[in-house]
C-alpha positions as CSV (number, residue, x, y, z in Angstrom):
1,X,10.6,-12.8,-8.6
2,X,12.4,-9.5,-8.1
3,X,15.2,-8.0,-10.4
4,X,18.8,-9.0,-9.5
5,X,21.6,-6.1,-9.6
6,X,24.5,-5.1,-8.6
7,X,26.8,-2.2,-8.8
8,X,30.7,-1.6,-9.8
9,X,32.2,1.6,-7.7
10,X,35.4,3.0,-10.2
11,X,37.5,3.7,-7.4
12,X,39.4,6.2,-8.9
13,X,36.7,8.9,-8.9
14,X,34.4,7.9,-5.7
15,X,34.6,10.6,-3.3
16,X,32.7,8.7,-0.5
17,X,30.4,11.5,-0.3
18,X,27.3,9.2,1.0
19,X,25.0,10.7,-1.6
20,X,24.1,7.3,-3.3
21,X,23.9,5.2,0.4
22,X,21.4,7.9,1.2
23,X,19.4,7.4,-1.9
24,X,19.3,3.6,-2.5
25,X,16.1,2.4,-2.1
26,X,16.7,-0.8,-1.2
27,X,19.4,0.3,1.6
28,X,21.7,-1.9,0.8
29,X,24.7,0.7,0.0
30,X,27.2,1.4,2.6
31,X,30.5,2.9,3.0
32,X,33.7,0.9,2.8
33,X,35.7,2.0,6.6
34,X,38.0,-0.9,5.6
35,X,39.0,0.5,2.5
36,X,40.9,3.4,1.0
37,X,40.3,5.0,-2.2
38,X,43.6,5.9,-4.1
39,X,42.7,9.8,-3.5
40,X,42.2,8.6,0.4
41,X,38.3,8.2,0.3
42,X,36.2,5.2,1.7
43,X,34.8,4.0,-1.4
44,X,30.7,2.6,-1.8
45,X,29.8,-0.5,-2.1
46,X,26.9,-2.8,-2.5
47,X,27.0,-4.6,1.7
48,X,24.0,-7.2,1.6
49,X,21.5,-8.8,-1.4
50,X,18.8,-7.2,-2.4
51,X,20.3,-5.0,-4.9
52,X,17.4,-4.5,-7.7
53,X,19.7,-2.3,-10.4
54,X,17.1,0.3,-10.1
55,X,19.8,3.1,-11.0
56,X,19.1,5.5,-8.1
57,X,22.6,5.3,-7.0
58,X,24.2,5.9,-10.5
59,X,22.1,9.1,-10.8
60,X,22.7,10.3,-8.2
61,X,26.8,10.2,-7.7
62,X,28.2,13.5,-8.8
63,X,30.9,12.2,-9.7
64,X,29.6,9.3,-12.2
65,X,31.4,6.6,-10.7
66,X,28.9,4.2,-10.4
67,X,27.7,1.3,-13.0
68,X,24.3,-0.6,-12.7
69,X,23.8,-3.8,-13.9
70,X,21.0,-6.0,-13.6
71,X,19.6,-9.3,-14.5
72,X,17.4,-10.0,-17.7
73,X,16.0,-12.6,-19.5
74,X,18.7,-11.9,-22.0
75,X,21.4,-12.0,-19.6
76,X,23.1,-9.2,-17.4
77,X,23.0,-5.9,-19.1
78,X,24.3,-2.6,-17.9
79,X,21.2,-0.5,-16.4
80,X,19.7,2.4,-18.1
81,X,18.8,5.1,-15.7
């Protein structure tokens, strides 16, 4: 059975620069054209399952504004990239 993750976007410091929509593995990443950061940016965020909290997207934001989490046997637990 595959890993289970899923991402948290902090809002206040995604630029929507596309870097970690690129990079996902698992393309399941996307920008959000419905939404508006406060600074004016379309935030990331996690558009269909399949999401395997491999880290590749929190690495790779410049701006660190992405958090990892996945599921374990001892429960959800932030990533470690």
């Amino acid at each position: 059975m595959p890993l289970k993750g899923w991402i948290e976007v902090n809002e206040l410091y995604c630029k929507g620069c596309d870097v970690c929509v690129h990079n996902c593995p698992q393309n399941v990443l996307a920008l959000n054209m419905e939404a508006l950061t406060p600074k004016g940016y379309h935030p990331a965020y996690l558009k269909l399952e399949g999401c395997t909290g491999c880290g590749v997207c929190a690495i790779v934001c410049p701006e660190a504004a992405i958090t990892v989490y996945r599921e374990s046997k001892a429960g959800v637990v932030p990533a470690k990239a």
